[in-house]
N, C-alpha and C positions, 0 to 999 in steps of 0.2 A: 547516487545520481538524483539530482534535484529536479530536471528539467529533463526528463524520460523524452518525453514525448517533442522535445525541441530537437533534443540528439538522434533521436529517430529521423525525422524530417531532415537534418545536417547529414548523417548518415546517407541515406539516399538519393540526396542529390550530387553526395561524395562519391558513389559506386559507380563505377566506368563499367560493371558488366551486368547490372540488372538497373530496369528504371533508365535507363538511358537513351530510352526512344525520345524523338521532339514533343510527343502528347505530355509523357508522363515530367519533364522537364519542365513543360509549361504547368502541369498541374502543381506540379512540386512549389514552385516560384510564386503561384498565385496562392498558394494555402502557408506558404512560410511567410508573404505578406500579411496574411489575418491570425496569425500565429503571435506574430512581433507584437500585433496591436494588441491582441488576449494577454500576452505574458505582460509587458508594458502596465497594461490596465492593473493585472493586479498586484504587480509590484507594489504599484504609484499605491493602491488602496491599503489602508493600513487596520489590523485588528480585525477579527476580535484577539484579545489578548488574556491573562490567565486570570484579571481579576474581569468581573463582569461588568457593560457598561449598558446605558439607555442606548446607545448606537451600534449594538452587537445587531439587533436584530438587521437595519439597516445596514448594515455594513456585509452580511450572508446573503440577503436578499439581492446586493450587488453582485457580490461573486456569484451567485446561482444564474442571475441573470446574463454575464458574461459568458459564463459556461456553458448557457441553455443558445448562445449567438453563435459562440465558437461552434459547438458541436453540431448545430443544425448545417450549418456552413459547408463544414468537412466531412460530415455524410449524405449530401446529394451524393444523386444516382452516379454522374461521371466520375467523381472520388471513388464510391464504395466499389466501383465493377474493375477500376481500372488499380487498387491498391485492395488487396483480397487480404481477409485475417489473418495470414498467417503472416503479414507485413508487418503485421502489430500499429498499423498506423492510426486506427481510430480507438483502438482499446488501449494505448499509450496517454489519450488526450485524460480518462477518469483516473490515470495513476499521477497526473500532474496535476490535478485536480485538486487530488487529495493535500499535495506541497503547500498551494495558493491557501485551502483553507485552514489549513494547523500554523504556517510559518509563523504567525507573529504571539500564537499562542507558545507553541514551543521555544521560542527567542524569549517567551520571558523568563524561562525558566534557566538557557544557558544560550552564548551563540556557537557551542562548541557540541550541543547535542544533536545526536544522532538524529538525523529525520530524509528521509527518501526509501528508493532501492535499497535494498538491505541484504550481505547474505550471513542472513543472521547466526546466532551460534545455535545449536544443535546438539554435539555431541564432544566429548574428548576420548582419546585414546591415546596408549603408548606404541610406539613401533622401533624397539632397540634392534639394533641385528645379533647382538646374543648378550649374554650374562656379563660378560666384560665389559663391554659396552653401555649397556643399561643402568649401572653403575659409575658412568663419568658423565653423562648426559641425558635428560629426560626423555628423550626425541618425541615430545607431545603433537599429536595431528588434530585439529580440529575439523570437524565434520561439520557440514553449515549447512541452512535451508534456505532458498532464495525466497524472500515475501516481495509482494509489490512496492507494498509502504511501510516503513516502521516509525515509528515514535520512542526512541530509547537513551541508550547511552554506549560508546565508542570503548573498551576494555582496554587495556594495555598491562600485558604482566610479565614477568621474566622468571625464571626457574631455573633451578641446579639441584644437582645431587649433592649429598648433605659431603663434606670433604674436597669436595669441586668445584672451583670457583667458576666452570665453563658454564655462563648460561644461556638459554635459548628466552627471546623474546616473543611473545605471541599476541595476536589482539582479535579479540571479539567482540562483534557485534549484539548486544542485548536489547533484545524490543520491551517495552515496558507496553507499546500497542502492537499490536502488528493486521493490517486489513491489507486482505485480499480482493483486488479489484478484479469484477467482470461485465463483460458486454451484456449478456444473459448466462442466469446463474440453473445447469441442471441437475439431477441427481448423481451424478457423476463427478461431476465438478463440488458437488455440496461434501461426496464423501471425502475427495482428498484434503478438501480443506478440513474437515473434522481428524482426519489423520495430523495432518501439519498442527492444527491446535492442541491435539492430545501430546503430541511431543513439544510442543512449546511449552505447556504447562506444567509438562513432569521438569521441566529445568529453570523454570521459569514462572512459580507459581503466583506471582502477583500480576503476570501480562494478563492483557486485554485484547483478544480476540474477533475478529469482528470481520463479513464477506460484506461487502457495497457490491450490487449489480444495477446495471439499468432496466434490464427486465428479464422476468420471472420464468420458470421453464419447469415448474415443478408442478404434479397432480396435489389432489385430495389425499389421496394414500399414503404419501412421504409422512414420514414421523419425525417432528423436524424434533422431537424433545433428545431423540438417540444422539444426537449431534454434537460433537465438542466445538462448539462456536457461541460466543458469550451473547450475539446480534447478526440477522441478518437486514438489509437494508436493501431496497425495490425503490431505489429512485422516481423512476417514472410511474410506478403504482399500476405495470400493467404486463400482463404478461409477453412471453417472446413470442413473435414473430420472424421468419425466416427473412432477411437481408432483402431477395428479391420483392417479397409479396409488400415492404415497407412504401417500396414506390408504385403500387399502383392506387388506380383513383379511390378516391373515397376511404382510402388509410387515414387513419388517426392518430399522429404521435403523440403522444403525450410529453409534455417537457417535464423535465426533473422538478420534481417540486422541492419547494423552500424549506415546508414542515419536516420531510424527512431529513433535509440537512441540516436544521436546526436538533435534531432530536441526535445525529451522529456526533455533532458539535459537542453539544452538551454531556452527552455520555462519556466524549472522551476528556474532555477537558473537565468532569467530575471524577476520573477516576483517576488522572495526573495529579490532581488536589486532593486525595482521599487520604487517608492513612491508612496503609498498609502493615499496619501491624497487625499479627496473624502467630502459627505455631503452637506448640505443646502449653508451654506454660503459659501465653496470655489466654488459649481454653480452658484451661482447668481453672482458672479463679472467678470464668462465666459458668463453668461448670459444665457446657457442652464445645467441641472441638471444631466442629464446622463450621 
């Protein structure tokens, strides 16, 4: 899914049993209004793309600033009280976010690569129902991990047993990035993403890693080096605050800034372009292996 956070809003205005009061209808209708305009907007804007250009900068600094119009929009007080997190409706907006700023970097690389919602691949196993059986057919399960965003490539493979021409076709999803998008990011939420990364990595050792939140929820104390996470990224440059205390007077939001999303840009579209050569023997002729 490309457009998370449009499905969302389609979604809800589709539901005859929740959201179906006349408030939540009108709110629904006037935020899919400024929706159209954001998606629209950055459609129409084109790049950055995989070779660098003098209008990269310009061209981020746009999306950042759509993003910082949308989102202010769609978290006033009446939005946020009256569609509660677990709507997923304002934390859908940074996972679409993410689409507007890779699309045209990723497009240069294929328009058949993997990029959005992902339930990316994880694991394989076998599950024959007995020895007879496991000998005429693979019967492989793949085990998957949902990520918010991936950056990868779409699998497709088939298998038989060797004398058997019955095969079974499978497809898996490989992130080459995979970010985990949050509202605010706390030690809790930091640990399972270090989990999800450590397993990404063991199958997956050339992925890219990486949690975006808009704001921070973490002490002094946290050891953030224990962490399988390659980046983490603080949008707004400011810690969390609880949903209610945002709307009273004299709060300060800070809007997303530029430099951090230049700096996630950049990161990942150096390491789509890197080479990845890696393994046993390209170490041994450096002479160390890591």
């Amino acid at each position: 899914m490309m457009f998370v956070h449009g499905d969302n809003i389609a979604s809800k205005m589709g539901d005859s049993r929740k959201y179906n009061d006349d408030i939540s209808k009108a709110f629904l209708a006037e935020i899919k209004e400024e929706y159209d305009k954001w998606k629209a907007a950055n459609l129409s804007l084109q790049g950055p793309f995989a070779e660098t250009d003098e209008h990269d900068m310009d061209i981020l600094k746009q999306r950042v600033d759509y993003f910082n119009q949308y989102k202010d929009f769609i978290d006033q007080q009446h939005y946020a009280e009256n569609f509660d997190s677990r709507s997923n409706l304002h934390s859908s907006v940074l996972e679409e976010f993410m689409y507007y700023l890779f699309k045209d970097l990723v497009g240069s690389y294929s328009s058949s690569a993997l990029i959005g919602k992902s339930h990316s691949f994880k694991d394989i196993f076998f599950m024959p129902k007995n020895y007879s059986d496991m000998v005429k057919k693979p019967h492989a399960r793949i085990e998957k991990k949902d990520h918010d965003f991936v950056i990868g490539a779409k699998i497709i493979a088939s298998m038989h047993c060797a004398g058997n021409e019955q095969a079974e076709s499978i497809v898996i999803e490989v992130p080459a990035v995979a970010i985990e998008c949050k509202t605010y990011l706390d030690k809790t939420m930091l640990e399972g993403s270090s989990t999800a990364g450590a397993q990404l990595l063991t199958r997956n050792p050339n992925a890219l890693y990486i949690v975006v939140a808009e704001w921070l929820k973490l002490t002094e104390s946290v050891n953030l080096k224990k962490y399988q996470v390659d980046q983490i990224y603080v949008l707004r440059k400011q810690r969390n605050t609880d949903r209610e205390y945002r709307f009273l007077p004299g709060y300060e939001k800070k809007p997303v800034h530029l430099d951090v999303v230049v700096h996630l840009f950049n990161s990942v579209r150096s390491h789509l372009s890197a080479d990845w050569e890696g393994g046993v023997s390209f170490g041994l002729e450096r002479g160390f292996l890591i």
